[in-house]
N, C-alpha and C positions, 0 to 999 in steps of 0.2 A: 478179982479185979481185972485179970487180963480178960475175962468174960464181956465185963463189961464195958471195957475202953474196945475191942473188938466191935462191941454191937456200935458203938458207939460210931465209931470210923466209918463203919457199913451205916451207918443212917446217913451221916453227914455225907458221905459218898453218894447216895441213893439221891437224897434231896438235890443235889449238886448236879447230878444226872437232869433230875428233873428238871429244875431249872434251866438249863443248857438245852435241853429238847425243846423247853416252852420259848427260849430265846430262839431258838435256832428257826423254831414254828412259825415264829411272829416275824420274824426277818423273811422266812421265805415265804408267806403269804403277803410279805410288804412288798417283796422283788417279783411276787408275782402280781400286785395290783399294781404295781409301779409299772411291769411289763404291759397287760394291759390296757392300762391308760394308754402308753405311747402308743402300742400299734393302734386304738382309737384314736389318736389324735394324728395320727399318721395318714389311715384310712380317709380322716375326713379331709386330710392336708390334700390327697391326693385327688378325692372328690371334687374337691374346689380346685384344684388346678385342670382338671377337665372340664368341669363346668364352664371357667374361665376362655380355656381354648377354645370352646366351641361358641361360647360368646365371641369372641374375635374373629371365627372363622365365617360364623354367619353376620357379622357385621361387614368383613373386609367382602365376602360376597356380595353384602345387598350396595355397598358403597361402590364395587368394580359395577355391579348392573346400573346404577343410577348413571353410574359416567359413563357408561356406553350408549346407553337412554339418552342423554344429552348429547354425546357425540353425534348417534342418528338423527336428533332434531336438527343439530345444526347444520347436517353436511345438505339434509331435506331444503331447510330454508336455505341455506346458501346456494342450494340448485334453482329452487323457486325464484330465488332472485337473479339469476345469473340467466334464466329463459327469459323472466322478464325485460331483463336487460338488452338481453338479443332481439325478444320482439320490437321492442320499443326502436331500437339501431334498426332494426331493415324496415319498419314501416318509414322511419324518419327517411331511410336512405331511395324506399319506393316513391315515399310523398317528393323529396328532392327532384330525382329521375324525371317523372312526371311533369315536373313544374321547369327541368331544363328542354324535355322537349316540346312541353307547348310553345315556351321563348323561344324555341327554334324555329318551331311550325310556321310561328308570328313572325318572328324575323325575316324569313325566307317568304311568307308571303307579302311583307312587306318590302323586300327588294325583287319580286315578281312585280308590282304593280309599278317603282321606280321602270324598272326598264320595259315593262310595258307587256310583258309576258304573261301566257293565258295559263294558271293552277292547274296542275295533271292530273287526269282523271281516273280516279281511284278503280274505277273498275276496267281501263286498261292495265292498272298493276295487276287487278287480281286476272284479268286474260293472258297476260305474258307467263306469269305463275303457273298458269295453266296449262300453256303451252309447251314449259321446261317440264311440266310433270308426267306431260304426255308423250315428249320427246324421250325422258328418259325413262320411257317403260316402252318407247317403241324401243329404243337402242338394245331393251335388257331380252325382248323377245327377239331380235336380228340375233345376237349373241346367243340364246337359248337355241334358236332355230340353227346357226352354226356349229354349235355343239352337238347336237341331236346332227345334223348332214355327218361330221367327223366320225361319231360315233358309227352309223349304218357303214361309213365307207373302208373299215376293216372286215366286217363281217362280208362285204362284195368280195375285198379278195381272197377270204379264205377260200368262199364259193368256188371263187374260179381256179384257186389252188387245186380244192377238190376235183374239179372238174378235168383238171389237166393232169392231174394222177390216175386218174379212170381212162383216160385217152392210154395213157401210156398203156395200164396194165391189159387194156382192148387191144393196142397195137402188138405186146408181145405175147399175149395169150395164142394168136395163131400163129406166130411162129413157131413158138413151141408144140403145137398140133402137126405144122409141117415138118419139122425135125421128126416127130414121133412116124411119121409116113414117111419120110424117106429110106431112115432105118430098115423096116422089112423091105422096101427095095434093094438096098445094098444087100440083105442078105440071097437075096432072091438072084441079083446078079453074081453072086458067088457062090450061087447051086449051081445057075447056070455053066458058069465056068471049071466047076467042079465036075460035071459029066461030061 
């Protein structure tokens, strides 16, 4: 009998094993499709959040180019308009000019004729004109030509600096010849004196 409650125990042990391995199986290939999954669903989690970024990143770019697109258009036509505006101001302020000195021209010819005076003649302006332009290119060659006289009259007195240096060394060159001839005379009168 104890043969058989032995075997006995040993089967029910053996199957109990089994079972316990098959649980144990099915648990760990559930904790590994469980695992799995997540890091799949993880992967794609993470997929779409780059995808996403770079959807944003290429929209916040094309949205900064657009506004800078718009900002060049504007500052363009706000320049276009602001030339415009300029032109438009000096022609008005040339047409003005224009239209005060006709009034003027008129006015003054018309109090030339009150007091009885004869309109000046435009081409004694332009002979006086002519005469200031011609005066003041004589005056610039007077002054050119005084410069150029100043200039020559340093270079005279070096010359004659020169000149009077060469005087000199002419007048003491033969002194120095006659000192060199007197010497052998002095020695000569003190042979003499010597015999």
């Amino acid at each position: 009998m104890s043969n058989g409650n032995g075997n006995g125990v040993t089967a029910t042990l053996s199957e109990a094993a089994e079972t316990a391995r098959e649980t144990i199986s099915g648990i760990g290939s559930g904790i590994a499709a469980t695992a799995s999954e997540a890091v799949s669903t993880a992967s794609e989690a993470v997929t779409r959040v780059r995808k996403a970024a770079t959807r944003r990143a290429t929209t916040a770019k094309k949205t900064a180019a657009k506004k800078v697109a718009k900002a060049r258009k504007a500052v363009k036509t706000d320049v276009a308009k602001a030339k415009k505006v300029v032109k438009k101001a000096v022609s008005k302020a040339k047409k003005k000019l224009t239209a005060a000195k006709d009034n003027a021209t008129a006015e003054a010819a018309a109090l030339r004729r009150k007091l009885g005076k004869p309109a000046p003649k435009k081409a004694a302006a332009k002979k006086a004109t002519a005469k200031k332009a011609t005066a003041k290119k004589a005056t610039a060659r007077k002054a050119a030509a005084k410069k150029a006289v100043a200039r020559k009259a340093p270079a005279k007195k070096t010359a004659a600096r020169k000149a009077v240096a060469k005087k000199a060394v002419a007048r003491k060159a033969p002194a120095r010849k006659a000192a060199v001839k007197k010497a052998p005379a002095r020695k000569a009168a003190a042979r003499k004196a010597g015999r």
